[in-house]
C-alpha distance (Angstrom), angle and dihedral (degrees) to the residues before:
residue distance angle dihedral
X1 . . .
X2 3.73 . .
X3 3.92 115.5 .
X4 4.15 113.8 -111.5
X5 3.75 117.1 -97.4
X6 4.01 102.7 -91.0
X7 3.81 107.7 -163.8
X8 3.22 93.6 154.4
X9 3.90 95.7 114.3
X10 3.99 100.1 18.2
X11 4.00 86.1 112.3
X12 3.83 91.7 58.7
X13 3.33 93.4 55.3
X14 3.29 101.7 42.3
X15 3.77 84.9 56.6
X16 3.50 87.0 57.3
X17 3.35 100.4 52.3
X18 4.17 85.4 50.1
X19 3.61 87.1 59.8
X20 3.98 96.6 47.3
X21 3.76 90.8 49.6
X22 4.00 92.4 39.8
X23 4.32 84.8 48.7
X24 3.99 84.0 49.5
X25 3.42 102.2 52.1
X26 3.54 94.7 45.0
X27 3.74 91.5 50.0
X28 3.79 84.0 55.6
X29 3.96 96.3 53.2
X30 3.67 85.6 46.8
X31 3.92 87.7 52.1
X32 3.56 93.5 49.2
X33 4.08 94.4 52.2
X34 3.08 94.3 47.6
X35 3.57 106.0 48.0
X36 3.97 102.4 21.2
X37 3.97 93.4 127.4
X38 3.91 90.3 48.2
X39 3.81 102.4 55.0
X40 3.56 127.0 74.2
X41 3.86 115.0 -112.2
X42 3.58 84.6 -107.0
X43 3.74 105.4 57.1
X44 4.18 83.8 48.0
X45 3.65 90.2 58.2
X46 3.60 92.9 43.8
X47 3.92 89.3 49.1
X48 4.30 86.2 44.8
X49 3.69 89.0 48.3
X50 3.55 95.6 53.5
X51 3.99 101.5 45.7
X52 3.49 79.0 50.0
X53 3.99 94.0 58.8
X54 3.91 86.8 41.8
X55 4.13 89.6 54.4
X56 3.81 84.5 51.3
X57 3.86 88.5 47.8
X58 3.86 91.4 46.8
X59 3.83 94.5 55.6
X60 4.10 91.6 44.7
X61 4.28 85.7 51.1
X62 4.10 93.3 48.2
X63 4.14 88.5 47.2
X64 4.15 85.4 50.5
X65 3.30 81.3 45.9
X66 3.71 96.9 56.7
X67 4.34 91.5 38.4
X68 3.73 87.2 50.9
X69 4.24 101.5 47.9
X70 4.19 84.8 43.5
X71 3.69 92.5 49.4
X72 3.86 87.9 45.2
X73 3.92 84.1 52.6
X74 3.69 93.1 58.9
């Protein structure tokens, strides 16, 4: 038998998961600041490309976010 749909905490962790990926990205920046003369132009673009996926991710987490506290509301 398949176990009920518990939602009850999804917003929590997709909180966390914000976080993680916010903690990430800034780790990233703080990468590319520091070490911008080291890297080839490559591995910066690679780095940019990626924070921008994870700003992309961010946005799609806060509007689960949003579905999942209005659903909770219901």
């Amino acid at each position: 038998m398949a176990k009920p749909d518990d939602r009850s905490d999804n917003v929590e962790h997709l909180q966390e998961a914000v976080q993680h990926t916010i903690g990430n990205l800034e780790d990233a920046e703080d990468y590319l600041a520091e070490h911008a003369e080291e890297i080839s132009p490559e591995e910066a673009e690679s780095i940019s490309d990626k924070n921008a996926r994870r700003r992309n991710s961010i946005e799609r987490y806060r509007s689960e976010i949003k579905d999942e506290a209005e659903a909770g509301d219901e």
